[in-house]
C-alpha atoms as one frame of an Amber mdcrd trajectory, in Angstrom:
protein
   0.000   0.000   0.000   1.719   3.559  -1.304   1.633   6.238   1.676   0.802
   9.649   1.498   3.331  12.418  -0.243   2.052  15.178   2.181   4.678  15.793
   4.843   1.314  16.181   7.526  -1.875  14.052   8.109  -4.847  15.177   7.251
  -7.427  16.537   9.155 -10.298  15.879   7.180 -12.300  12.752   7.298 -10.234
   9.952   4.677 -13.684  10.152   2.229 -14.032  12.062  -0.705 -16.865  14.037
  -2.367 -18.600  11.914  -4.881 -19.315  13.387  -8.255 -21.417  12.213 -10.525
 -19.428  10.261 -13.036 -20.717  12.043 -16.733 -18.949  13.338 -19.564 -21.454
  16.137 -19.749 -20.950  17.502 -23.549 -20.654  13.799 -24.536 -24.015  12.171
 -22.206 -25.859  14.904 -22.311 -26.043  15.332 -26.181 -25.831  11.829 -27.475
 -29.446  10.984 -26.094 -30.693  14.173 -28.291 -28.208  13.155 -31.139 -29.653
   9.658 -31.790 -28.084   7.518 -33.745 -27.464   9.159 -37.151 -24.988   8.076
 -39.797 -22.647  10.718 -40.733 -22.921  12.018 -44.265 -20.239  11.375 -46.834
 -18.645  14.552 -47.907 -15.725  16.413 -45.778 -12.103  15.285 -45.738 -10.607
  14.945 -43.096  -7.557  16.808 -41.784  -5.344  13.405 -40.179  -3.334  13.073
 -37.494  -2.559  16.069 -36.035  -1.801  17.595 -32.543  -5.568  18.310 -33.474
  -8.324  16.264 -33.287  -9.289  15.487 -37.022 -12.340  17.804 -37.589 -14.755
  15.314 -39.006 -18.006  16.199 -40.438 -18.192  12.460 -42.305 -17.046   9.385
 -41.067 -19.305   7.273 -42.653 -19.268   3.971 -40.529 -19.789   6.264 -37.401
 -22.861   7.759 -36.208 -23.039  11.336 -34.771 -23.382   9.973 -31.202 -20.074
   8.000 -31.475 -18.167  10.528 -32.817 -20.163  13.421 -31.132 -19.349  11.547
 -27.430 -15.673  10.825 -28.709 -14.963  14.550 -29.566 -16.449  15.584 -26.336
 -14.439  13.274 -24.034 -11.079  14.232 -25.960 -11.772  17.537 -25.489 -12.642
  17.280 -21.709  -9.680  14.995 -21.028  -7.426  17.894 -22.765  -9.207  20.512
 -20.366  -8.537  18.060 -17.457  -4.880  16.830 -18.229  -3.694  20.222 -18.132
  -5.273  21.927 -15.166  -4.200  18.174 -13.318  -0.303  19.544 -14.212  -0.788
  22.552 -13.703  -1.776  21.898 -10.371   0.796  19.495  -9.608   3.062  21.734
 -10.403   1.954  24.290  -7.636   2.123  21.889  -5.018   5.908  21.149  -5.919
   6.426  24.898  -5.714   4.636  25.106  -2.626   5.977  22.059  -0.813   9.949
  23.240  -1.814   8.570  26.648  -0.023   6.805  24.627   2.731  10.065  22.544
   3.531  12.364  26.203   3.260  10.113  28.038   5.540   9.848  24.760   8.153
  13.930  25.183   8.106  14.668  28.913   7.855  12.173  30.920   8.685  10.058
  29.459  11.635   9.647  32.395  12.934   9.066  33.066  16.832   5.820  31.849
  19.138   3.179  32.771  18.385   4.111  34.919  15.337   4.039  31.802  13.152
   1.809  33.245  10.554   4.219  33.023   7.819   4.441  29.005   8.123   0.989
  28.515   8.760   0.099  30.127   5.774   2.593  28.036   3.202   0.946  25.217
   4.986  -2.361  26.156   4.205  -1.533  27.035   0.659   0.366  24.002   0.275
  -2.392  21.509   1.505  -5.783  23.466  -0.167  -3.413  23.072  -3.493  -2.705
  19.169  -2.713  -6.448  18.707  -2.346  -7.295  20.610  -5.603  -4.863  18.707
  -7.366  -6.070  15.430  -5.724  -9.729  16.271  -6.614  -8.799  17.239 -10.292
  -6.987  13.707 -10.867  -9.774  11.840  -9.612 -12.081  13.800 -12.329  -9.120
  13.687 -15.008  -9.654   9.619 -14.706 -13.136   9.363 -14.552 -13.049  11.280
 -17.760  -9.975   9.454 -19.233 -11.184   5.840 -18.379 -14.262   6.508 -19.980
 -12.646   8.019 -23.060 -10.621   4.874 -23.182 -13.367   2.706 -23.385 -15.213
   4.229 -25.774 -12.717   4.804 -27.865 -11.529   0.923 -27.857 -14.919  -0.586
 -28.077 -15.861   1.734 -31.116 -12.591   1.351 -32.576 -12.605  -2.393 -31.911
 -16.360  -2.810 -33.223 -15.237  -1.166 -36.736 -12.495  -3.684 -36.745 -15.155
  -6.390 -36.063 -17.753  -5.017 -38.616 -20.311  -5.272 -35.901 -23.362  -2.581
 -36.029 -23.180   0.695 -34.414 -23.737   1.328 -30.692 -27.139   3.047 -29.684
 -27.241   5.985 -28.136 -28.229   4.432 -24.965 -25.111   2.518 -24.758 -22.671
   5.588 -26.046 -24.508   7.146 -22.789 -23.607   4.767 -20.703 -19.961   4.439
 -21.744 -19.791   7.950 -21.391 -19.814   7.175 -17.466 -16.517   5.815 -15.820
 -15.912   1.919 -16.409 -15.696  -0.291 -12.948 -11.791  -1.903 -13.017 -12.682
  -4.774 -14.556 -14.574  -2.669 -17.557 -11.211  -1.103 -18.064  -9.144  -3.906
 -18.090 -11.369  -5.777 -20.390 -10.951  -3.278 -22.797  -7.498  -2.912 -22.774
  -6.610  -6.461 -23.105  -7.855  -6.336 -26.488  -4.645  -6.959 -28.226  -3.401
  -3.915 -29.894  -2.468  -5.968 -33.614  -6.270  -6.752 -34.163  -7.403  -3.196
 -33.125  -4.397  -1.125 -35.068  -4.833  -3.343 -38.175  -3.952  -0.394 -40.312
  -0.754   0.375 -38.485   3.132  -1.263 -39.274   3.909  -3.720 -36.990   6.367
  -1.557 -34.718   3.588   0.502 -34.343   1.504  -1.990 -33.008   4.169  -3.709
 -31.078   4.848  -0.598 -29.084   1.153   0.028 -28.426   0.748  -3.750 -27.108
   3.818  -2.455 -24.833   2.201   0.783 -23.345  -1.286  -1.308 -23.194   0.110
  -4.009 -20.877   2.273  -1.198 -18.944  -1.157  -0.466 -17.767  -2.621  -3.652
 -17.160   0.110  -4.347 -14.909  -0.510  -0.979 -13.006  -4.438  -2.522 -12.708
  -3.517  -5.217 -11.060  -1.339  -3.522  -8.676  -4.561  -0.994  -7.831  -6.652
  -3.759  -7.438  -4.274  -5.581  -4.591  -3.996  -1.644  -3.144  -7.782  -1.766
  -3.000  -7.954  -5.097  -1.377  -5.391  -4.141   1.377  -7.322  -0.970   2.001
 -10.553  -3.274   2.335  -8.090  -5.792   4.441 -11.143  -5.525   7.652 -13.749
  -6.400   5.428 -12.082  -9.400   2.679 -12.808  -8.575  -1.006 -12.019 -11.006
  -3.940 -10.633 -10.492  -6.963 -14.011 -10.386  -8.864 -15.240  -7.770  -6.375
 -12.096  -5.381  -6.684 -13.029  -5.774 -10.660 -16.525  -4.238  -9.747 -15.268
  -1.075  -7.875 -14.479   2.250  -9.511 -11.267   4.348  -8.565 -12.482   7.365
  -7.785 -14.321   5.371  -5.267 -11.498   3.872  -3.524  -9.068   6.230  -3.400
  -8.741   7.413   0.228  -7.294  10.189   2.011  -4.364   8.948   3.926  -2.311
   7.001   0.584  -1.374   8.211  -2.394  -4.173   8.673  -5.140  -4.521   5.152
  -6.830  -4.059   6.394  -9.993  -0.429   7.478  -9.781   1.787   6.420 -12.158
  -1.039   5.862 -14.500  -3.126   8.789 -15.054  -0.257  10.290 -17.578  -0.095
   6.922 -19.780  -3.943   6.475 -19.470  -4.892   9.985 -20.903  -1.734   9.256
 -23.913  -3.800   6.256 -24.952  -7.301   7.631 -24.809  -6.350  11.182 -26.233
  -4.883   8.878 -29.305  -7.625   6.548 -29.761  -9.839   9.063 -31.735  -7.194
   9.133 -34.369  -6.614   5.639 -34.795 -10.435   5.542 -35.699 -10.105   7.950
 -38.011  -6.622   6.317 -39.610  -8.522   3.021 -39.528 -11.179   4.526 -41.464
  -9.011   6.939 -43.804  -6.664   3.304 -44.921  -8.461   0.089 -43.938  -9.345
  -1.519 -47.563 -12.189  -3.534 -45.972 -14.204   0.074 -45.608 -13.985   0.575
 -49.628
């Protein structure tokens, strides 16, 4: 079990505010969107550091595609408001420890250290509160992403709206570790083979991590036993206490690189597979 980064306890209570877990541009729109085919017509622009502006993907419908912009573009929003607040509690804690060692200042006129210390944590929990959003948004991206992609690879029919909606929401463990054991050679058919070697690389880099938040999750849960199937079932930002480091360390960052590029591998996929022609 990891242990806390913060050089004090906390105060607070080791529970979390639940948020409701929904993509709300994606969710919110699909239901109204239906399940339209998009129109042949308008290029598209590729791979890009942008996502390819897509007006006709033919294959897709606009509540795919409309819930896959929408995620990308919330897990862009998230990823960098995540670092940049990561980044202030580095700053702040490199203060906190030069203040605790320099400038302590005299009883009771302490104000100066109590106040990096205040700073310091109401950052941490900011930070800590953003990454447990950033992954409910990224996990869901991820899935979405790989059972679209992996459904055009298939040939199966498109998903409703309904069940765009509910992938929208962030996958339980297990949900997320299903989808990522889907080998990366059958879903990146269209890529060379180093290409799809690496990706099988980064995909079991985090299937490894999984399994080492699921045993974290079972020794948190060590006064009431859990099995393996029941650590599947739980979601993150559930079980992510105050008190240890935020389960998703270490696998945030590679989480958001493979859902941020899943949205153009569908559109590669469709731009160069031959069975689409």
């Amino acid at each position: 079990m990891t242990v806390n980064r913060q050089s004090r306890p906390h105060p607070e209570a080791a529970t979390l505010k639940k948020l409701t877990v929904v993509a709300h541009g994606a969710c919110q729109r699909t239901a109204a969107a239906g399940n339209v085919p998009l129109s042949d017509g308008c290029a598209s622009q590729g791979e890009s550091m942008r996502l390819p502006e897509c007006t006709a993907l033919a294959p897709l419908t606009t509540a795919e595609w409309g819930a896959i912009r929408s995620l990308h573009h919330a897990c862009n929003l998230l990823r960098a408001e995540w670092q940049t607040a990561g980044t202030l509690v580095d700053r702040l804690t490199t203060l906190q420890e030069t203040v605790e060692q320099f400038d302590q200042g005299t009883p009771p006129f302490q104000h100066h250290q109590e106040a990096v210390d205040v700073a310091r944590h109401s950052a941490y929990m900011y930070e800590r509160e953003l990454g447990l959003n950033a992954w409910r948004y990224a996990s869901a991206h991820a899935v979405l992403g790989i059972t679209i992609l992996d459904r055009l690879v298939v040939g199966r029919p498109a998903l409703t709206a309904a069940a765009v909606d509910e992938l929208c929401h962030e996958p339980t463990l297990g949900q997320l570790r299903e989808a990522l054991s889907i080998p990366a050679g059958h879903l990146l058919v269209a890529r060379r083979e180093e290409s799809r070697q690496r990706a099988d690389e980064d995909r079991q880099h985090l299937l490894r991590a999984l399994g080492s938040i699921s045993v974290s999750i079972r020794v948190l849960k060590e006064n009431k036993p859990m099995s393996e199937q029941e650590a599947a079932a739980c979601l993150l930002s559930e079980n992510s206490p105050l008190g240890t480091d935020p389960m998703y360390d270490g696998v945030l960052a590679p989480l958001f690189d493979l859902a941020e590029q899943t949205p153009f591998e569908i559109n590669w996929f469709l731009k160069y597979d031959v069975t689409l022609r």
